[in-house]
mmCIF file of the N, C-alpha and C atoms, coordinates in Angstrom:
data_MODEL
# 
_entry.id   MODEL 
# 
loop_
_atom_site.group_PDB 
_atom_site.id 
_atom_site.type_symbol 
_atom_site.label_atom_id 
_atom_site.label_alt_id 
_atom_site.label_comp_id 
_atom_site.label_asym_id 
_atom_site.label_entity_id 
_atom_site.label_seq_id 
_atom_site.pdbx_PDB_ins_code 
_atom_site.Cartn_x 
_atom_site.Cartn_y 
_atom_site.Cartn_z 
_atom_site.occupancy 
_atom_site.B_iso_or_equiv 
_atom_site.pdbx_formal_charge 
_atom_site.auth_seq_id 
_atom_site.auth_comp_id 
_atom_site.auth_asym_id 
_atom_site.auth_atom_id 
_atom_site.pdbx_PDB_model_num 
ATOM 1   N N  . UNK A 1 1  ? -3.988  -9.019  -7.682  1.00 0.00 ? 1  UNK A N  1 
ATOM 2   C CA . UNK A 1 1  ? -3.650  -7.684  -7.255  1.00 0.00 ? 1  UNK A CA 1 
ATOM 3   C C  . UNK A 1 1  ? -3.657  -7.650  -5.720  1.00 0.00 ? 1  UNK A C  1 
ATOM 4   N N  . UNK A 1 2  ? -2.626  -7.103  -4.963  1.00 0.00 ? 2  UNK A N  1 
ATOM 5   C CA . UNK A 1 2  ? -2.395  -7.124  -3.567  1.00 0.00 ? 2  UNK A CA 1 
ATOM 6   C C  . UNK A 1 2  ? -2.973  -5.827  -3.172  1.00 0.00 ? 2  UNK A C  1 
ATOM 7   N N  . UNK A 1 3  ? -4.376  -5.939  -2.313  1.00 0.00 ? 3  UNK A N  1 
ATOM 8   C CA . UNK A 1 3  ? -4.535  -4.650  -1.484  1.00 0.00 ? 3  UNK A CA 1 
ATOM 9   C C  . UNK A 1 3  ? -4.544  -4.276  -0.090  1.00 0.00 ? 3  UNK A C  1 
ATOM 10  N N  . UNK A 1 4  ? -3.936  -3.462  0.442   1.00 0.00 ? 4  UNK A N  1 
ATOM 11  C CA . UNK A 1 4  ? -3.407  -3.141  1.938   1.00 0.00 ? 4  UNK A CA 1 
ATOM 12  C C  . UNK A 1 4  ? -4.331  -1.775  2.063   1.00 0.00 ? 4  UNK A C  1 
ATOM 13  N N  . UNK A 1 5  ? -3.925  -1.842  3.428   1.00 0.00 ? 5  UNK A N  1 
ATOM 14  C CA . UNK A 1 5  ? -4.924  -0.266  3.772   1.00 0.00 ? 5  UNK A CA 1 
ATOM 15  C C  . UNK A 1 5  ? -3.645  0.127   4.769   1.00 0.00 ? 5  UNK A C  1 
ATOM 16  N N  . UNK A 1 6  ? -3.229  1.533   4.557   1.00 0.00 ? 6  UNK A N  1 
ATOM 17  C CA . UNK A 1 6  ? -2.134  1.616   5.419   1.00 0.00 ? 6  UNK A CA 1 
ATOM 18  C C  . UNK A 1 6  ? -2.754  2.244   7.399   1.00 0.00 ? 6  UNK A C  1 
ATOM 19  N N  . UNK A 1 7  ? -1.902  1.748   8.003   1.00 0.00 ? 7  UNK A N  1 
ATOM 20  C CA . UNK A 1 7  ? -2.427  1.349   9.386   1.00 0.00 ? 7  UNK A CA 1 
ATOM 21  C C  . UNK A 1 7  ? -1.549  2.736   10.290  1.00 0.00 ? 7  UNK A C  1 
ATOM 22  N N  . UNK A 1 8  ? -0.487  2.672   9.795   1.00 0.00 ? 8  UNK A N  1 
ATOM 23  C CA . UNK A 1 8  ? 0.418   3.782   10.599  1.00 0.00 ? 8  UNK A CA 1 
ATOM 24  C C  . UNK A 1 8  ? 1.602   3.614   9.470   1.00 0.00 ? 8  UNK A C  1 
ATOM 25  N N  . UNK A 1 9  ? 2.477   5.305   10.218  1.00 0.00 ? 9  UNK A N  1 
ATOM 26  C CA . UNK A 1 9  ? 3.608   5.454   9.695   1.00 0.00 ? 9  UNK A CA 1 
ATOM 27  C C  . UNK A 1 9  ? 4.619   5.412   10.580  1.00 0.00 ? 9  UNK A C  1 
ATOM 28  N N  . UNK A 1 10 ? 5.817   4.708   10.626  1.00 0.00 ? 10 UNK A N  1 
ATOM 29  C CA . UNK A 1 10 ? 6.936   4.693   11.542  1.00 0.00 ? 10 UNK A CA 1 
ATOM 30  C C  . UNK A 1 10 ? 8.122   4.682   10.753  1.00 0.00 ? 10 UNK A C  1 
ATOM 31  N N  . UNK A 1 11 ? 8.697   5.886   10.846  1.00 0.00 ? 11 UNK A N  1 
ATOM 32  C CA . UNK A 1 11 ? 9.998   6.399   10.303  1.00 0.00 ? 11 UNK A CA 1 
ATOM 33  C C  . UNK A 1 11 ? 9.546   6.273   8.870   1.00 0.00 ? 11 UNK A C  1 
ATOM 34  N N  . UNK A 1 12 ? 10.776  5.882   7.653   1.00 0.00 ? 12 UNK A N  1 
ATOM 35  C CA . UNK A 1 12 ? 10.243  5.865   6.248   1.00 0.00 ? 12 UNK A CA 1 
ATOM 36  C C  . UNK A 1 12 ? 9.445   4.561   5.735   1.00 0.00 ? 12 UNK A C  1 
ATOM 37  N N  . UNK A 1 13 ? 9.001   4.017   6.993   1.00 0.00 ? 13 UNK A N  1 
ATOM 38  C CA . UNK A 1 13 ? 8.050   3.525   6.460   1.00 0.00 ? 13 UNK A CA 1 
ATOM 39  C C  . UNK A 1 13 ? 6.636   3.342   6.400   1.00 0.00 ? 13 UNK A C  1 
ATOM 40  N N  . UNK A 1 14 ? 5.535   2.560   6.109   1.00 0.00 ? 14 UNK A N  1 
ATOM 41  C CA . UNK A 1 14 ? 3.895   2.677   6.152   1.00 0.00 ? 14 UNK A CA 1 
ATOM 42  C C  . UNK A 1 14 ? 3.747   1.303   6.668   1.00 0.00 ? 14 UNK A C  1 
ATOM 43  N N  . UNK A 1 15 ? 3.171   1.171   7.674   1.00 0.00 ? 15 UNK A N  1 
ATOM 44  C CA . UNK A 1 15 ? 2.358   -0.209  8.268   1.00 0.00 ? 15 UNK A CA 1 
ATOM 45  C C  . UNK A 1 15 ? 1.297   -0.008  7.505   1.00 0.00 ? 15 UNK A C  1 
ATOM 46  N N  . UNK A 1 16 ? 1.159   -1.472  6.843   1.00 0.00 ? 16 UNK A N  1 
ATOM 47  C CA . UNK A 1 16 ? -0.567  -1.896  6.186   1.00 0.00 ? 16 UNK A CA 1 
ATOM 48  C C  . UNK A 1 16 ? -0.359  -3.426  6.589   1.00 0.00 ? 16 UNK A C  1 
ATOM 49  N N  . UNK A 1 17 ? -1.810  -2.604  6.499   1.00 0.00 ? 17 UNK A N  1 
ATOM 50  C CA . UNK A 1 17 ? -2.807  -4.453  6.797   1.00 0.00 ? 17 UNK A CA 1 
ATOM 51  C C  . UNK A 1 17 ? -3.399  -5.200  5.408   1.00 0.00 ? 17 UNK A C  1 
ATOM 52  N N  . UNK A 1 18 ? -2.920  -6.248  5.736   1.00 0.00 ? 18 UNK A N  1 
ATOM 53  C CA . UNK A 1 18 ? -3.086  -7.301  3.748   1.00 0.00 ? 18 UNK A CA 1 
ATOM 54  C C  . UNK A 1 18 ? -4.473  -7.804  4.263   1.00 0.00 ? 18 UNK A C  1 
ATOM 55  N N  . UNK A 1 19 ? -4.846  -8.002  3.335   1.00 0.00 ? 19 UNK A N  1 
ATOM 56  C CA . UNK A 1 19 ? -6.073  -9.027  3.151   1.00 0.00 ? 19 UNK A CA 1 
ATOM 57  C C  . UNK A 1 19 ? -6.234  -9.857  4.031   1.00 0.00 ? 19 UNK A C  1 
ATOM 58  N N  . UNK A 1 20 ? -5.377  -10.674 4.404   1.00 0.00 ? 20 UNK A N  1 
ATOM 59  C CA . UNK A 1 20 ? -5.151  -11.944 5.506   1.00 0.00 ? 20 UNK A CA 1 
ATOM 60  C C  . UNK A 1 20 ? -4.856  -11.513 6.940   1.00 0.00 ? 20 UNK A C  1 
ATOM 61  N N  . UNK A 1 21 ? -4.841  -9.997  7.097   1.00 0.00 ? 21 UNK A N  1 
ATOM 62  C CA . UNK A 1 21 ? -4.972  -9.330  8.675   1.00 0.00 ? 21 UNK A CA 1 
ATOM 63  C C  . UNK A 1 21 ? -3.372  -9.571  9.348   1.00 0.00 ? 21 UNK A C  1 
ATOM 64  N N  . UNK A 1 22 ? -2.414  -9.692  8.108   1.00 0.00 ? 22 UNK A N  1 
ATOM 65  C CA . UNK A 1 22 ? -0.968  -9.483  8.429   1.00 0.00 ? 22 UNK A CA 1 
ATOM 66  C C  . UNK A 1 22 ? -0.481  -8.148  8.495   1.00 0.00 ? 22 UNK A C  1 
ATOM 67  N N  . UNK A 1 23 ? 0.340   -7.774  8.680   1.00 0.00 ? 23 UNK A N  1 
ATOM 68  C CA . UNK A 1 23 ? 0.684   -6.420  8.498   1.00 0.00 ? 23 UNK A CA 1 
ATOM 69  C C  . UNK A 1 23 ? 2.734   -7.038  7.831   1.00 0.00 ? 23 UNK A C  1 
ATOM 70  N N  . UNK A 1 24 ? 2.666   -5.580  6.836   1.00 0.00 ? 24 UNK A N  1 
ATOM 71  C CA . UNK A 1 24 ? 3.786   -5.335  6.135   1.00 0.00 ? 24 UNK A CA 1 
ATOM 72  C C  . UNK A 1 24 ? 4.069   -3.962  6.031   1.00 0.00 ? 24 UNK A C  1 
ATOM 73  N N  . UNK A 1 25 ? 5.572   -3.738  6.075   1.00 0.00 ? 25 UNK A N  1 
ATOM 74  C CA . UNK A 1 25 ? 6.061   -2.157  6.089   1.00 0.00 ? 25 UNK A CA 1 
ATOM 75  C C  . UNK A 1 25 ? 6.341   -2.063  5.337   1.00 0.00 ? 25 UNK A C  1 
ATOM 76  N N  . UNK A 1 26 ? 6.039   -1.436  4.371   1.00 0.00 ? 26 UNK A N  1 
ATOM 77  C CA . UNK A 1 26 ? 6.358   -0.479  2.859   1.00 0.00 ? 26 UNK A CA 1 
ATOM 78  C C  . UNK A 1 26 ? 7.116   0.538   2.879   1.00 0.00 ? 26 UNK A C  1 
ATOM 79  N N  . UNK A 1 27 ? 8.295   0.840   2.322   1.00 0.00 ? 27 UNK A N  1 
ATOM 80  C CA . UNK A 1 27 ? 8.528   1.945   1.960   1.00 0.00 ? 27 UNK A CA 1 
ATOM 81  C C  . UNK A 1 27 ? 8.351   3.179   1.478   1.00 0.00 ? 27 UNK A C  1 
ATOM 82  N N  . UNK A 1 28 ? 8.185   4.596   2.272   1.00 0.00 ? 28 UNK A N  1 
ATOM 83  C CA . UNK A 1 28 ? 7.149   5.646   1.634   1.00 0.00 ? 28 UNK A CA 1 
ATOM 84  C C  . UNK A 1 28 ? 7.567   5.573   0.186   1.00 0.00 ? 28 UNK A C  1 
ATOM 85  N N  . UNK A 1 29 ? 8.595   5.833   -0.351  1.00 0.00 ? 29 UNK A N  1 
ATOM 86  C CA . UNK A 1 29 ? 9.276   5.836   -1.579  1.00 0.00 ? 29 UNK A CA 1 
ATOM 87  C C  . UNK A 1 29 ? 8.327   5.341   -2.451  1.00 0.00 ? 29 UNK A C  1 
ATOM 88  N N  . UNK A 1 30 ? 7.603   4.173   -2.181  1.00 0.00 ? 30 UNK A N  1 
ATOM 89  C CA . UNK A 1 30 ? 6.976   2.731   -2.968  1.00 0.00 ? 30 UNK A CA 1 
ATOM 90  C C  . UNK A 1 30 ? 5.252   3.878   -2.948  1.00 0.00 ? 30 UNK A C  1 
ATOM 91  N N  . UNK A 1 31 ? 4.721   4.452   -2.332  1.00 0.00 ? 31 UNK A N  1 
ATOM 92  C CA . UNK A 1 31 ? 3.494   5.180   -2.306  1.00 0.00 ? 31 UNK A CA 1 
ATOM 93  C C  . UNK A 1 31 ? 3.416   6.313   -2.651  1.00 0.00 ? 31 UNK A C  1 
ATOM 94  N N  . UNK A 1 32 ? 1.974   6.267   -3.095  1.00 0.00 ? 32 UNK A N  1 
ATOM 95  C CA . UNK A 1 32 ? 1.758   7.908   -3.855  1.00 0.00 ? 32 UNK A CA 1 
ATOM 96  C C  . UNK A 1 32 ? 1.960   9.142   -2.844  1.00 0.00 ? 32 UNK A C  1 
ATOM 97  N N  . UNK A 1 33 ? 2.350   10.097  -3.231  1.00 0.00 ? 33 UNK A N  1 
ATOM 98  C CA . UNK A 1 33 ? 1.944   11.342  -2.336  1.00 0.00 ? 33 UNK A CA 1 
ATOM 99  C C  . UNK A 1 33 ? 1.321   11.148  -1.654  1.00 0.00 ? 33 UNK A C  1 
ATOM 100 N N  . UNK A 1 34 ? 1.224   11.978  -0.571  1.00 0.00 ? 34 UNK A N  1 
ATOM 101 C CA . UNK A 1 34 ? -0.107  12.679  0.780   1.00 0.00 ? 34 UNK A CA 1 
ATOM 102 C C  . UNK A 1 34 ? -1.189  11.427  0.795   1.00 0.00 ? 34 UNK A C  1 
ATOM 103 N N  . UNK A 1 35 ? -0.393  9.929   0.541   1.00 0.00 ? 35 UNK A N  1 
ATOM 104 C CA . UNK A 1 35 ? -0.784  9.291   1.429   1.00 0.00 ? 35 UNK A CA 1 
ATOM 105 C C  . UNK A 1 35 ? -1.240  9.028   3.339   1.00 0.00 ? 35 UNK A C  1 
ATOM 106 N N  . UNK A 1 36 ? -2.616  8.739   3.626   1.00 0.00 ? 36 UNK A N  1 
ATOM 107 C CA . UNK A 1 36 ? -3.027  8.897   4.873   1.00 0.00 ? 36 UNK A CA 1 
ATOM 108 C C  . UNK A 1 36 ? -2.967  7.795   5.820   1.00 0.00 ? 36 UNK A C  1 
ATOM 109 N N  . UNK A 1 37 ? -2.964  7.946   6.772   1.00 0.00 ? 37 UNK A N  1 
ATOM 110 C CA . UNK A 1 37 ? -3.608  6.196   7.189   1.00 0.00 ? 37 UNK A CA 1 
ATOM 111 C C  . UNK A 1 37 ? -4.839  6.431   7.289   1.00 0.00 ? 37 UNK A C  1 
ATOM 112 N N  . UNK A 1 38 ? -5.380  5.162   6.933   1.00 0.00 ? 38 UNK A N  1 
ATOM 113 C CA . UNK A 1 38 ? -6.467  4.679   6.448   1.00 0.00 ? 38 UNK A CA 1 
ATOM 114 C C  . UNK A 1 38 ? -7.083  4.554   4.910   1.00 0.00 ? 38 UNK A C  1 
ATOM 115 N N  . UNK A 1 39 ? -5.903  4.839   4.137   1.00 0.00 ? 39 UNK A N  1 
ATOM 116 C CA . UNK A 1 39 ? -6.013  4.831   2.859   1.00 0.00 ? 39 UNK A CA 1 
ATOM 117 C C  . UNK A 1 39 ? -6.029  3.608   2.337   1.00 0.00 ? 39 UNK A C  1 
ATOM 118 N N  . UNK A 1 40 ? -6.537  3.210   1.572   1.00 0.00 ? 40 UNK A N  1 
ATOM 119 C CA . UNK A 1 40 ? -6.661  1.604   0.673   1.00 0.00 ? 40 UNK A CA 1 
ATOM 120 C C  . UNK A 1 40 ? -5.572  1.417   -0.669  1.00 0.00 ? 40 UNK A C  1 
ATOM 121 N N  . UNK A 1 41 ? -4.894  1.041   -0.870  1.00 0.00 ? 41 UNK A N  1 
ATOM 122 C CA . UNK A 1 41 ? -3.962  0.999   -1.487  1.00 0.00 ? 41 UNK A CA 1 
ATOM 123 C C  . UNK A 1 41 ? -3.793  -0.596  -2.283  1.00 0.00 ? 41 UNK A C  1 
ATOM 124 N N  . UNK A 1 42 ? -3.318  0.014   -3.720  1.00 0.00 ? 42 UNK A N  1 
ATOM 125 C CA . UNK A 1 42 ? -3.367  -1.979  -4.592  1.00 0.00 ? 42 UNK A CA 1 
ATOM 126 C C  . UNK A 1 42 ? -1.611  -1.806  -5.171  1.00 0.00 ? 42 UNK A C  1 
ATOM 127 N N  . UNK A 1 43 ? -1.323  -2.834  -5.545  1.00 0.00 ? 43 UNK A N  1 
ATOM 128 C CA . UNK A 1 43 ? 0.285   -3.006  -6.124  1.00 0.00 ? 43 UNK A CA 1 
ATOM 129 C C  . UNK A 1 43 ? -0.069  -2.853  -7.623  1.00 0.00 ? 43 UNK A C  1 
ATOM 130 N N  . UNK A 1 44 ? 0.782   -2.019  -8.652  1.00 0.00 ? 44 UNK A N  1 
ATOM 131 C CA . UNK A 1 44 ? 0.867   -2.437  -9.700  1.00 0.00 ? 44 UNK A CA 1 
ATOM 132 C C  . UNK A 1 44 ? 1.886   -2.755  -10.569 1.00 0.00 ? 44 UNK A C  1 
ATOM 133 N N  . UNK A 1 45 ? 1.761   -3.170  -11.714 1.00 0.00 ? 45 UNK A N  1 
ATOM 134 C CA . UNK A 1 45 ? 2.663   -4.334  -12.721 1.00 0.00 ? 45 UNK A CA 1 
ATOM 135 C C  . UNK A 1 45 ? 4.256   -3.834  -12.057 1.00 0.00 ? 45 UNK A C  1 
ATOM 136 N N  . UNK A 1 46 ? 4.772   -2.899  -11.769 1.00 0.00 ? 46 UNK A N  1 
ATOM 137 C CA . UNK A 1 46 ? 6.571   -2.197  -11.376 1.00 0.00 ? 46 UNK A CA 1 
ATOM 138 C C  . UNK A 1 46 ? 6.643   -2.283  -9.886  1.00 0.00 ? 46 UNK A C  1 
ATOM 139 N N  . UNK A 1 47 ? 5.650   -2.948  -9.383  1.00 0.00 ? 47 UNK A N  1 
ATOM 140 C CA . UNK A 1 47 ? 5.663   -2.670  -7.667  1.00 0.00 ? 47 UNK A CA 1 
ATOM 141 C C  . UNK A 1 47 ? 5.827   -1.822  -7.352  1.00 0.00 ? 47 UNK A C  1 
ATOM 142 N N  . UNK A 1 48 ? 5.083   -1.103  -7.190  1.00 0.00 ? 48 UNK A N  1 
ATOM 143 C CA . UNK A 1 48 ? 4.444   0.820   -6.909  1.00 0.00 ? 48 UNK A CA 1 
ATOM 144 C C  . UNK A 1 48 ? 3.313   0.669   -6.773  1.00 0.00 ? 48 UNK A C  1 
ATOM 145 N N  . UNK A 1 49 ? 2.664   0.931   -5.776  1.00 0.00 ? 49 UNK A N  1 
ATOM 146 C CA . UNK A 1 49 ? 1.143   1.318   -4.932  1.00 0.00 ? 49 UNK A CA 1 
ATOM 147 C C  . UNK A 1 49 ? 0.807   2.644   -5.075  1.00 0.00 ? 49 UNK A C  1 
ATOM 148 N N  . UNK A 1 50 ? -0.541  2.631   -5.702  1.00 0.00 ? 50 UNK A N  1 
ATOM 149 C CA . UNK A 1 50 ? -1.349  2.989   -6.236  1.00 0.00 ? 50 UNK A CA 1 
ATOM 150 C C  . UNK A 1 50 ? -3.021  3.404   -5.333  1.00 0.00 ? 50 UNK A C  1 
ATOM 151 N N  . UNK A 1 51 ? -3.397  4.692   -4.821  1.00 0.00 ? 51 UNK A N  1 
ATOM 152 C CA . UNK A 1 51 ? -4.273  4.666   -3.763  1.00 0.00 ? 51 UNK A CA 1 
ATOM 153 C C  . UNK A 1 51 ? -5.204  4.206   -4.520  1.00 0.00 ? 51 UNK A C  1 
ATOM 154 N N  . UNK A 1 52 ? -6.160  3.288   -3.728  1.00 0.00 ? 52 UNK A N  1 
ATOM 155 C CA . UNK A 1 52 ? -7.549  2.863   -4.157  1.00 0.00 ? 52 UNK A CA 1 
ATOM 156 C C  . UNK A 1 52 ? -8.854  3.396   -3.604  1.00 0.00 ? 52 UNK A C  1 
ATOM 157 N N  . UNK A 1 53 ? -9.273  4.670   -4.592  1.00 0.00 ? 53 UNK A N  1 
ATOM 158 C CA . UNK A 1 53 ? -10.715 5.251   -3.891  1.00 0.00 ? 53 UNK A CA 1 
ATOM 159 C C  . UNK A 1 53 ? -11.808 4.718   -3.786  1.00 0.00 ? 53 UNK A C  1 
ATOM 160 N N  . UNK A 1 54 ? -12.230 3.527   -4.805  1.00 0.00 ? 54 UNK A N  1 
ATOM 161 C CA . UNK A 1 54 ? -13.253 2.525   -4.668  1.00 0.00 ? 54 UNK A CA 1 
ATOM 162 C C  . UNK A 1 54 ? -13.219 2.465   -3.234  1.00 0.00 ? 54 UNK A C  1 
ATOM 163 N N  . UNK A 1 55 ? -11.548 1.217   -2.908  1.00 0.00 ? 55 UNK A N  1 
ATOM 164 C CA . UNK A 1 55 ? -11.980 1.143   -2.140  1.00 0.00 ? 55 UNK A CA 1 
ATOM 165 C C  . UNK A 1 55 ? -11.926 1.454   -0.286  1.00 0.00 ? 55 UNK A C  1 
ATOM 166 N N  . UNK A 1 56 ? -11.197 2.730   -0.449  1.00 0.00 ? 56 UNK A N  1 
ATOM 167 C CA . UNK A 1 56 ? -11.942 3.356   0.676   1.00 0.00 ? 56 UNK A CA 1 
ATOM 168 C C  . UNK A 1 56 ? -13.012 3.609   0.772   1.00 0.00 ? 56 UNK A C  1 
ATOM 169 N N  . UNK A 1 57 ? -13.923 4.173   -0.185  1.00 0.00 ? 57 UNK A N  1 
ATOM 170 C CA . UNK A 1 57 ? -15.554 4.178   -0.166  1.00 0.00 ? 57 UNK A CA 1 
ATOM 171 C C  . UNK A 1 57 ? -16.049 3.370   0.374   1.00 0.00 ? 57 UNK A C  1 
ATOM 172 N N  . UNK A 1 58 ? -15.866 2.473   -0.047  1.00 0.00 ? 58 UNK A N  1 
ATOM 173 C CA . UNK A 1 58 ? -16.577 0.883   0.345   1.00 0.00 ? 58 UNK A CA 1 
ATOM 174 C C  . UNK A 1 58 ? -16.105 0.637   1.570   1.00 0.00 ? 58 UNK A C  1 
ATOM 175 N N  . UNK A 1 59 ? -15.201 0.796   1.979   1.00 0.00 ? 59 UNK A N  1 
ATOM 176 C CA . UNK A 1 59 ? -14.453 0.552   3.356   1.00 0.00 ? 59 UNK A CA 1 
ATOM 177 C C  . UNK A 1 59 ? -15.187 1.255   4.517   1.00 0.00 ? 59 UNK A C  1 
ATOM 178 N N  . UNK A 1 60 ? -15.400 2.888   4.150   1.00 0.00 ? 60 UNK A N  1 
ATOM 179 C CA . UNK A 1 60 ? -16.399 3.866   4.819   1.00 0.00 ? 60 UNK A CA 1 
ATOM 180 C C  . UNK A 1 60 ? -17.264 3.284   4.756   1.00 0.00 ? 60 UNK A C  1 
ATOM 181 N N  . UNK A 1 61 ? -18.236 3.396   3.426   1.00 0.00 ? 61 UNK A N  1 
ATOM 182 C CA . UNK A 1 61 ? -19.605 2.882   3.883   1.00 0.00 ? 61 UNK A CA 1 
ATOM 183 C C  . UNK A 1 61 ? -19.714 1.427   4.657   1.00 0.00 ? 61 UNK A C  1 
ATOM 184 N N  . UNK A 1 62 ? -19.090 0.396   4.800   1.00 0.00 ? 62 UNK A N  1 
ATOM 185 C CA . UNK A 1 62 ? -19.578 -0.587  5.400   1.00 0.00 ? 62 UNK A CA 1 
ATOM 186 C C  . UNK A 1 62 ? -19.155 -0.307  7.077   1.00 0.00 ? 62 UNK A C  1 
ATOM 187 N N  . UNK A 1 63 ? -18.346 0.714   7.043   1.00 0.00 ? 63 UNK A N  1 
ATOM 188 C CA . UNK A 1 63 ? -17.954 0.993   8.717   1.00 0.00 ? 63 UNK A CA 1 
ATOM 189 C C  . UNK A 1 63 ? -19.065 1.768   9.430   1.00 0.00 ? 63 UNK A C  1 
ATOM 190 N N  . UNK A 1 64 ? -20.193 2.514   8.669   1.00 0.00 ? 64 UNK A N  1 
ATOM 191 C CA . UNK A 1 64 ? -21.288 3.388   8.704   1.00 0.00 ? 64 UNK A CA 1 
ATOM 192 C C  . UNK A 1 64 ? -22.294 2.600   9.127   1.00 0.00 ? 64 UNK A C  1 
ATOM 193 N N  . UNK A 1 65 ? -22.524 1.714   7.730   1.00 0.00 ? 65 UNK A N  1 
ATOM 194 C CA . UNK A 1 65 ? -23.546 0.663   8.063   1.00 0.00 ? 65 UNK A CA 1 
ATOM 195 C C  . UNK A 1 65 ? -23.640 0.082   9.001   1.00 0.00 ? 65 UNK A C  1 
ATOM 196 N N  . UNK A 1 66 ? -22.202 -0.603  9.827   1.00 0.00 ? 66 UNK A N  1 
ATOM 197 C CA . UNK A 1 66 ? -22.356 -1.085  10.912  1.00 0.00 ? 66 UNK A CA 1 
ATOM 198 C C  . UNK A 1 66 ? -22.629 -0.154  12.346  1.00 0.00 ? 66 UNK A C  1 
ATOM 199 N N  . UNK A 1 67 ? -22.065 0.830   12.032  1.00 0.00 ? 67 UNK A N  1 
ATOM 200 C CA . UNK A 1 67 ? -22.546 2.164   13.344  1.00 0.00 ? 67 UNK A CA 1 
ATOM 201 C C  . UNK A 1 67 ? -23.785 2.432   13.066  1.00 0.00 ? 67 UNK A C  1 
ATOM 202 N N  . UNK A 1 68 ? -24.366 2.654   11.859  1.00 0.00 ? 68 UNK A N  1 
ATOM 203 C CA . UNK A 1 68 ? -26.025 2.325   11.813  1.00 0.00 ? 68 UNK A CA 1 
ATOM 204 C C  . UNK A 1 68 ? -26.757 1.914   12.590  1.00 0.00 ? 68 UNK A C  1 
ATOM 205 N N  . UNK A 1 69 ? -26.415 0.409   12.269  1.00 0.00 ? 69 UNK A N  1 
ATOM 206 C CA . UNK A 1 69 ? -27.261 -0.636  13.068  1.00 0.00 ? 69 UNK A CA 1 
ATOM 207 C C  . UNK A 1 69 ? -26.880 -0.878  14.200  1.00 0.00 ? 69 UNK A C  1 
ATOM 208 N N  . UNK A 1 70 ? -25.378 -0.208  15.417  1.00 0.00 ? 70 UNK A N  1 
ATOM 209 C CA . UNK A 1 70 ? -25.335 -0.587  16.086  1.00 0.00 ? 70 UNK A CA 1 
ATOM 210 C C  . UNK A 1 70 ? -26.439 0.422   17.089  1.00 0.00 ? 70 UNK A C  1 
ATOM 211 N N  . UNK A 1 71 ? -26.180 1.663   16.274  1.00 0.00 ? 71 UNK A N  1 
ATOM 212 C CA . UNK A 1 71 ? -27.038 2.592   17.482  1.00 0.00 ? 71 UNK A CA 1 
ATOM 213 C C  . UNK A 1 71 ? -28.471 3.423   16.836  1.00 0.00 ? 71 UNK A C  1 
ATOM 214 N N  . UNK A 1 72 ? -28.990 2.380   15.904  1.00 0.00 ? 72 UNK A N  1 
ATOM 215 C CA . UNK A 1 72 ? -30.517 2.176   15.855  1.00 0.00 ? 72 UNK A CA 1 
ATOM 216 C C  . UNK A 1 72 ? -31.245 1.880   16.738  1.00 0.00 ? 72 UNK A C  1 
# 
């Protein structure tokens, strides 16, 4: 399963960042609604992306954790 987090929007399309810290432009067409940037996003079986709330959660909390500990 391919997951991106989208980075920006330029014209009809969505900059995301893959797993491997590439970036690819998607077509809004290809994403759910009132998609944001910074949303986490996975591909499924018809190639259509699908937002992933896991894992933005997880994405937040480990960005927390590290502002935590930076200004503990």
């Amino acid at each position: 399963m391919k997951k991106l987090i989208i980075d920006r929007f330029e014209g009809i399309y969505a900059v995301c960042e893959t797993e491997d810290k590439s970036y690819v432009s998607i077509p809004k067409y290809k994403l759910p609604l009132n998609c944001m940037e910074g949303d986490c996003l996975f591909q499924d079986a018809e190639g259509m992306y699908q937002k992933d709330a896991e894992g933005k959660t997880a994405k937040e909390k480990k960005i927390l954790d590290k502002m935590n500990r930076l200004f503990e």
